[in-house]
PLY file of the C-alpha trace (Angstrom):
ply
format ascii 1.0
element vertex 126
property float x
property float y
property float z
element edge 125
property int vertex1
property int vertex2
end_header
6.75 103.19 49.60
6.94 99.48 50.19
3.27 98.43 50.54
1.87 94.71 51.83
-1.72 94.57 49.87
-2.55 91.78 47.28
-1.51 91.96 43.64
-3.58 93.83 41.13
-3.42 91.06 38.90
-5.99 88.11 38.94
-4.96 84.18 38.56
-6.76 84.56 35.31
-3.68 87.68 34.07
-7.35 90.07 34.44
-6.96 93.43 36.75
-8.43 93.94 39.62
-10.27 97.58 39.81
-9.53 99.31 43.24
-12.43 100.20 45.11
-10.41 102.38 47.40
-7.31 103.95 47.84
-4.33 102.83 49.90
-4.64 102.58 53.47
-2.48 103.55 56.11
-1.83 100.23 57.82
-0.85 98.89 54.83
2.46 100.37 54.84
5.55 98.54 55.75
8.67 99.76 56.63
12.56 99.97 54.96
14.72 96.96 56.16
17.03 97.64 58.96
20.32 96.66 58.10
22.18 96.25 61.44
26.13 96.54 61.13
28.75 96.08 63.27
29.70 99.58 64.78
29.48 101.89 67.67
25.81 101.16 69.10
22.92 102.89 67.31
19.24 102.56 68.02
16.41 104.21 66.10
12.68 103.56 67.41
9.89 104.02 65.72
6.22 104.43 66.30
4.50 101.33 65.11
0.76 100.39 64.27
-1.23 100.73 67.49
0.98 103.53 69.36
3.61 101.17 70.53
7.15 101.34 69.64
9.64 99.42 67.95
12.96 99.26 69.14
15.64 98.84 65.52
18.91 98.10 66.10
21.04 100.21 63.52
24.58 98.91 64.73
26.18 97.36 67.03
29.60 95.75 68.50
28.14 93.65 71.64
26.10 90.15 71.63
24.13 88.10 74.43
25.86 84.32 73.77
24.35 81.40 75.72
26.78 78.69 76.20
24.08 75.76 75.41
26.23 73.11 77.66
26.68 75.36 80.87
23.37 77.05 80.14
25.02 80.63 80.82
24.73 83.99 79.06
27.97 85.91 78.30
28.28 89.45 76.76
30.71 88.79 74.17
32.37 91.81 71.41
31.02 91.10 68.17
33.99 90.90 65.34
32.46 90.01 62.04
29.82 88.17 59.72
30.87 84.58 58.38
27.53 83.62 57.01
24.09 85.02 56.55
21.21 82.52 54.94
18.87 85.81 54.41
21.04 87.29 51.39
24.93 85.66 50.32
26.15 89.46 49.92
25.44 90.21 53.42
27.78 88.04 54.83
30.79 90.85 53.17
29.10 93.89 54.31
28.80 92.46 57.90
24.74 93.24 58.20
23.60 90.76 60.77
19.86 89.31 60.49
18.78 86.54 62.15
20.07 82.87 61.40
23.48 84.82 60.34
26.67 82.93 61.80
28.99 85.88 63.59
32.35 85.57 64.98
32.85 86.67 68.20
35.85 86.92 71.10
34.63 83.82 72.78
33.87 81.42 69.62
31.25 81.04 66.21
27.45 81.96 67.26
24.26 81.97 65.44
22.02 84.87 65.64
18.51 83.52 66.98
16.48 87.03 67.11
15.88 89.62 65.12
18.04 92.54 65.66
16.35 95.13 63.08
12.98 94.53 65.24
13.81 94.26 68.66
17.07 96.48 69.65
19.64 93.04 70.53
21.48 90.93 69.39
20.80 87.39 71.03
22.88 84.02 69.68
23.49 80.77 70.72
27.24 78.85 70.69
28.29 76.68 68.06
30.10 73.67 68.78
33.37 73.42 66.91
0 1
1 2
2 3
3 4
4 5
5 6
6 7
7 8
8 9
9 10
10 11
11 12
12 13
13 14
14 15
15 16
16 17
17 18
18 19
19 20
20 21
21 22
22 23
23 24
24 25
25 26
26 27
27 28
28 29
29 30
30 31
31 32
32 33
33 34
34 35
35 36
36 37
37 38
38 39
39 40
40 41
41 42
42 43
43 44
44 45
45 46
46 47
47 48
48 49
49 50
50 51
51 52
52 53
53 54
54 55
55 56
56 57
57 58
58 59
59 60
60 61
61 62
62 63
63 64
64 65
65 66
66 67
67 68
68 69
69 70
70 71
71 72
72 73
73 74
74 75
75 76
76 77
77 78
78 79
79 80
80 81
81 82
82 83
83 84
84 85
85 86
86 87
87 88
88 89
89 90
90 91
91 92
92 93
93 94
94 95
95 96
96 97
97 98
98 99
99 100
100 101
101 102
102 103
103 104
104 105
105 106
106 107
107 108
108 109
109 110
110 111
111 112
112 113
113 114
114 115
115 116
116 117
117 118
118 119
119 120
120 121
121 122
122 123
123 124
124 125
């Protein structure tokens, strides 16, 4: 279970001695590792009832031309970079800041995909 709670260690190397158990909104979650693929969603309940929508693969892309200021739908067709981990770049798992290739020209990813169900990037010039 991948848990966000403070160390059990003190600065000092000491232990700290729990005073209670784990609680429930400490949990996190596993990463979502969008691909590139036949569209997939999965959403899960999150702390506080509402839902979160992960985005498990995908082929499509909103791209905003910066210099026209319009939004095109363009066909995803691989990962050239990813800042978040060097290896993801090969398995095409798209995060955000990643660098994909798509049918109309080089975009970087500027949401994030696992959390919110799209994929939304912005043009790079050449």
């Amino acid at each position: 279970m991948i848990s966000q709670e403070r160390s059990k260690r003190k600065s000092t190397g000491g232990l700290y001695r729990p005073s209670h158990k784990k609680k429930l909104r400490w949990k996190g979650s596993e990463p979502t590792l969008t691909h590139i693929g036949d569209r997939k969603v999965r959403v899960d309940r999150v702390r506080g009832g509402n839902k979160k929508t992960r985005l498990l693969r995908t082929r499509k892309a909103n791209v905003i031309d910066p210099t026209t200021g319009k939004a095109v739908v363009a066909e995803i067709k691989n990962v050239i970079e990813n800042p978040a981990n060097r290896h993801y770049s090969r398995r095409n798992i798209i995060t955000k800041g990643a660098i994909i290739e798509t049918n109309i020209g080089k975009a970087r990813v500027t949401n994030r995909p696992g959390q919110e169900g799209t994929v939304n990037a912005i043009l790079i010039k050449e």
